[in-house]
C-alpha positions as a Markdown table, in Angstrom:
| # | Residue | x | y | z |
|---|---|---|---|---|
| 1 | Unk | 29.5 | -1.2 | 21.9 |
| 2 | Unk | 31.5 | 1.5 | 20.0 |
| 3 | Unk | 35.2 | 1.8 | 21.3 |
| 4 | Unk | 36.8 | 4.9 | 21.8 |
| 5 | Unk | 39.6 | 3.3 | 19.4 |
| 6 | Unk | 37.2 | 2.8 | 16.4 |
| 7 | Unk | 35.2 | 6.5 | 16.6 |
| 8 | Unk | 35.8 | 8.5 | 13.9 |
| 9 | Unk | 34.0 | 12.2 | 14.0 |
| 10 | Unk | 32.5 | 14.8 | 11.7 |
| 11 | Unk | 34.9 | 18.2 | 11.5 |
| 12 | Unk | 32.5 | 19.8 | 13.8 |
| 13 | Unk | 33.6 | 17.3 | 16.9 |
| 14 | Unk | 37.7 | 19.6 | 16.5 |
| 15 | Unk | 35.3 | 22.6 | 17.0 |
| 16 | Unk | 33.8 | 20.9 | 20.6 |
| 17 | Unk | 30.5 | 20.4 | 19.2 |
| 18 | Unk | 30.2 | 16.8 | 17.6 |
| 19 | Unk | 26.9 | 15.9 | 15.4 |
| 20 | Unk | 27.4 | 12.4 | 14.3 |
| 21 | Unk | 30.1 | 9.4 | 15.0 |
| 22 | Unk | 31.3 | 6.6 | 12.6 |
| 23 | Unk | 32.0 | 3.6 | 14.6 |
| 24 | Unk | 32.5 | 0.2 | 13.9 |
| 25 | Unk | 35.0 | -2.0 | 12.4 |
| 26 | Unk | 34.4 | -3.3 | 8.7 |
| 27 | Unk | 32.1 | -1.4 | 6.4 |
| 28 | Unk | 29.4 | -4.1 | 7.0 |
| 29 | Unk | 29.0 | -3.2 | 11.2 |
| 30 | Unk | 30.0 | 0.5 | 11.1 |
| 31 | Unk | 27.3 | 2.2 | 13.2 |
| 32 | Unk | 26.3 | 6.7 | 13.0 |
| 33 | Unk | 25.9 | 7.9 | 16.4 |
| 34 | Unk | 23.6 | 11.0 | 16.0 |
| 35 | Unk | 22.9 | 13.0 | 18.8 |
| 36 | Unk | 19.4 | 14.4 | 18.9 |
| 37 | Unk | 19.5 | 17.9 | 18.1 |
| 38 | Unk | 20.7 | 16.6 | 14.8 |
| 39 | Unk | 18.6 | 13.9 | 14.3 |
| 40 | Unk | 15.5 | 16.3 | 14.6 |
| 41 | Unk | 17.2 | 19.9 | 12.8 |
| 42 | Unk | 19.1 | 17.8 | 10.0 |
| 43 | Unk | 18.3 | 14.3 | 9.3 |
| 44 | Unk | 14.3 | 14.5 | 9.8 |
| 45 | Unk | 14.3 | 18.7 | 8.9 |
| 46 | Unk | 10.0 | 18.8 | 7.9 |
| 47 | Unk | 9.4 | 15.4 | 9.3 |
| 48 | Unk | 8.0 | 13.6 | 12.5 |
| 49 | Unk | 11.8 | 13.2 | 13.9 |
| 50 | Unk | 9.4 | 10.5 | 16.0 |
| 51 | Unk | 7.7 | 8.7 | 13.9 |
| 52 | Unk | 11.3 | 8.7 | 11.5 |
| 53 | Unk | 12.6 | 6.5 | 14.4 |
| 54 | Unk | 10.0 | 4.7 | 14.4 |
| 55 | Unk | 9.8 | 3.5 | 10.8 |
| 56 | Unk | 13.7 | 2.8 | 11.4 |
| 57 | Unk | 13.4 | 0.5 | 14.3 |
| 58 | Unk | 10.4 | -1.4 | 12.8 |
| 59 | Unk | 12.8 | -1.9 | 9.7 |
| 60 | Unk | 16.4 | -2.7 | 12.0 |
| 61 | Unk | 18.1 | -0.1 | 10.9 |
| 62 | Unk | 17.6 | 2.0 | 14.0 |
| 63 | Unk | 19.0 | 0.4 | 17.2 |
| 64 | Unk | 16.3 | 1.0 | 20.1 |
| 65 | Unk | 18.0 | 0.6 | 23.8 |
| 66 | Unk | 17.2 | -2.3 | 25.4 |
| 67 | Unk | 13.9 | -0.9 | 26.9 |
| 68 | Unk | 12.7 | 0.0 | 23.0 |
| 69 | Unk | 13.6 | 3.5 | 23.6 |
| 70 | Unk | 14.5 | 4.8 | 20.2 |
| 71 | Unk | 17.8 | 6.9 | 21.6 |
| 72 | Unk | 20.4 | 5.2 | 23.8 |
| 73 | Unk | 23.4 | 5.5 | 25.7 |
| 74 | Unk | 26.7 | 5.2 | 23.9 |
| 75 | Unk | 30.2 | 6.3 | 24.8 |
| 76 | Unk | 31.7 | 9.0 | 22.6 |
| 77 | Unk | 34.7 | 10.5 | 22.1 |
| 78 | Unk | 33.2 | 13.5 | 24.5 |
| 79 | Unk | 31.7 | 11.1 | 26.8 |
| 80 | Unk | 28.1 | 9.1 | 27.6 |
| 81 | Unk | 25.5 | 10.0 | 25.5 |
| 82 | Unk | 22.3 | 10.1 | 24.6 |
| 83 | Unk | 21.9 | 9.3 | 20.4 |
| 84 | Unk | 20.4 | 7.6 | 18.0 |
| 85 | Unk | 21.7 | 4.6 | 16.7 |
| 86 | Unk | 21.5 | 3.8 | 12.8 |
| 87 | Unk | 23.6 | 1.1 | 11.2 |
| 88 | Unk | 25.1 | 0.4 | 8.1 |
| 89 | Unk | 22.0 | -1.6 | 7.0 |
| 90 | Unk | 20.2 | 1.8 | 6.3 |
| 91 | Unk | 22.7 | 2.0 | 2.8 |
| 92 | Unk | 22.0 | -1.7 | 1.7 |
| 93 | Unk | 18.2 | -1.3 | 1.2 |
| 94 | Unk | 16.1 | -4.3 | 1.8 |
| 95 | Unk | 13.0 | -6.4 | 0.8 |
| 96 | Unk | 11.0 | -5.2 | 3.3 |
| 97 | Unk | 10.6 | -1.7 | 1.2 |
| 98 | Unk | 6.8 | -0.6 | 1.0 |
């Protein structure tokens, strides 16, 4: 889905270590590619980095790989990866907040 063309990268990808790509086109469809290691150290620091997806997917704003597997395979700038997958829906809040 994300095109090499469209990825835009944290300043710790010009150091060889990326942690999260922007892709997407508008505002509306851009998606954060998040490898792991930074999905559990900095976005879920002192929570259930598990049970964060989780709570994501069941609300869309986590996109599961097609066998509901919370990470999937993307390309990146520095290849095929393994991430996480949260879209711009995550900013817009919703009615389904509990």
């Amino acid at each position: 889905m994300a095109r090499p063309d469209l990825i835009q990268s944290t300043p710790q990808a010009t150091r060889g270590a990326f942690k999260i790509v922007l892709a997407g086109v508008a505002p509306r469809h851009r998606e954060w590619l998040i490898l792991p290691e930074t999905w559990k150290t900095e976005i879920c620091a002192g929570y259930d980095s598990v049970a964060t997806a989780r709570a994501l997917a069941d609300r869309g704003v986590l996109n599961p790989d097609p066998a509901g597997k919370f990470q999937r395979s993307e390309r990146t700038p520095y290849g095929s990866k393994r991430v996480y997958v949260v879209t711009s829906e995550i900013l817009e809040g919703s009615d389904h907040a509990q």
